[in-house]
N, C-alpha and C positions, 0 to 999 in steps of 0.2 A: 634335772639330771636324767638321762636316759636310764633305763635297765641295765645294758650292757655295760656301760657306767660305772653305774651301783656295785651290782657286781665285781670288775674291774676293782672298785675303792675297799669291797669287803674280802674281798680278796687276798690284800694288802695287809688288813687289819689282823684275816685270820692266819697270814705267816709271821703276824710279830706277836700273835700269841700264841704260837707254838698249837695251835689247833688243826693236827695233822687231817681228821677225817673232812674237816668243811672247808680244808685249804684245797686237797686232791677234787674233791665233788667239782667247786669252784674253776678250777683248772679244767676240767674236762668241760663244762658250760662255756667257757673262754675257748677252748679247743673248737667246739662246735660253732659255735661266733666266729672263730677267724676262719674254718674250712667254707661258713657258707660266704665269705665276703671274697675269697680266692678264687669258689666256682663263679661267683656271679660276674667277678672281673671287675668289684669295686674299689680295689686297693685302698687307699687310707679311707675310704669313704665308711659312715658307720650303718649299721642296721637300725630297721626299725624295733620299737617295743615287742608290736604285734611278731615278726621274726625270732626274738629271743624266746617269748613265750612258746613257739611253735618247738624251739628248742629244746626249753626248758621241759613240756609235757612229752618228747620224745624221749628225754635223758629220763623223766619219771615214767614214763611207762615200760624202760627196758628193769628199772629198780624194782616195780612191781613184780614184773616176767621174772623176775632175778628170785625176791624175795617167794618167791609160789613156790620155782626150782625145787628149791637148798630146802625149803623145810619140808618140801614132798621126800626128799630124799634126806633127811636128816642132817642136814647140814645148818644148826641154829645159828651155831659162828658165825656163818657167812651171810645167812640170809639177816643174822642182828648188823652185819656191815651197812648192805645193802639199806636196809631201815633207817640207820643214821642217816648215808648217804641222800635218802629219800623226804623226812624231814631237811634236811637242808634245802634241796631241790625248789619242798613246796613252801618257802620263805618267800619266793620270788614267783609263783605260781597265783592268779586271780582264786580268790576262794571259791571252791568246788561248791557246784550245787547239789542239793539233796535230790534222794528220789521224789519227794512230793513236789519238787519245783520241775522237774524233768518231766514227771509227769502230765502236768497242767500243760506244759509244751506239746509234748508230743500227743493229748489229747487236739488239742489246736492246728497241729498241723497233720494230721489223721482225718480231721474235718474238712480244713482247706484242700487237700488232696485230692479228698472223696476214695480213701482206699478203706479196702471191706477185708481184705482179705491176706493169708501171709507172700501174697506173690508181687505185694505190692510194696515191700520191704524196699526197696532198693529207692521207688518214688519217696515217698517219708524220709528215708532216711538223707538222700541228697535233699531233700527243705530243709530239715531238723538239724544237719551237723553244723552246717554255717554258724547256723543262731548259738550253740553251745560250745561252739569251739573252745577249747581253752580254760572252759569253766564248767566242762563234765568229760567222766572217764566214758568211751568211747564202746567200752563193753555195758557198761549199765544202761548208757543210751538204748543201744541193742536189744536186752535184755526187757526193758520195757518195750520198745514198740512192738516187740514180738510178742511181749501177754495181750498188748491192747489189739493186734491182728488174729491173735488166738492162733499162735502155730506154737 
């Protein structure tokens, strides 16, 4: 069974149990699947895994953005929405890797590079993201190569 799928099947599950916060989450994932099948001009045709997940870490990275928001500015209500919303999200999300596995990476590809310095951010980081797509936050990637370039 594909993601989209799954999805699609828990989807169903969470409107017959009246489970209003991981029915809407759900719907807007389903949203994001049907916009990119209408740009791409696949009509019934369905997405891949790797596509949903692209989704799926786009829908959670706007939850994070969301959730930083609302408690910078007081807003707990909101940003405890956004959190539920966000658990749900990463049900369907490949488990994240820690810093010390990000690490080990971006040590290796700092090597294979041969970059010394922080002007060389941009070479590292077009190796590195390929490899962690999907399976690290995008800012933490960053966050390291920049201590290991020392800028």
């Amino acid at each position: 069974m594909s993601l989209a799928d799954q999805i699609s099947d828990d989807l169903k599950t969470s409107m017959k149990a009246r489970d209003t916060i991981r029915t809407a989450t759900l719907r807007q994932v389903l949203a994001g699947i049907k916009n990119l099948r209408v740009q791409e001009g696949r009509g019934g045709t369905d997405v891949t895994d790797e596509e949903v997940t692209e989704i799926l870490t786009r829908e959670a990275k706007k939850r994070r953005e969301s959730i930083e928001t609302y408690t910078q500015h007081g807003r707990d209500e909101l940003a405890a929405k956004e959190q539920a919303e966000l658990a749900v999200i990463e049900d369907y999300l490949p488990e994240q890797m820690g810093a010390d596995e990000i690490r080990a990476i971006v040590t290796e590809v700092v090597a294979a590079t041969g970059a010394s310095q922080p002007g060389d951010l941009g070479k590292v980081m077009g190796q590195l993201m390929p490899r962690v797509k999907g399976k690290a936050d995008g800012k933490l990637v960053n966050r390291i190569v920049r201590e290991q370039l020392g800028a």
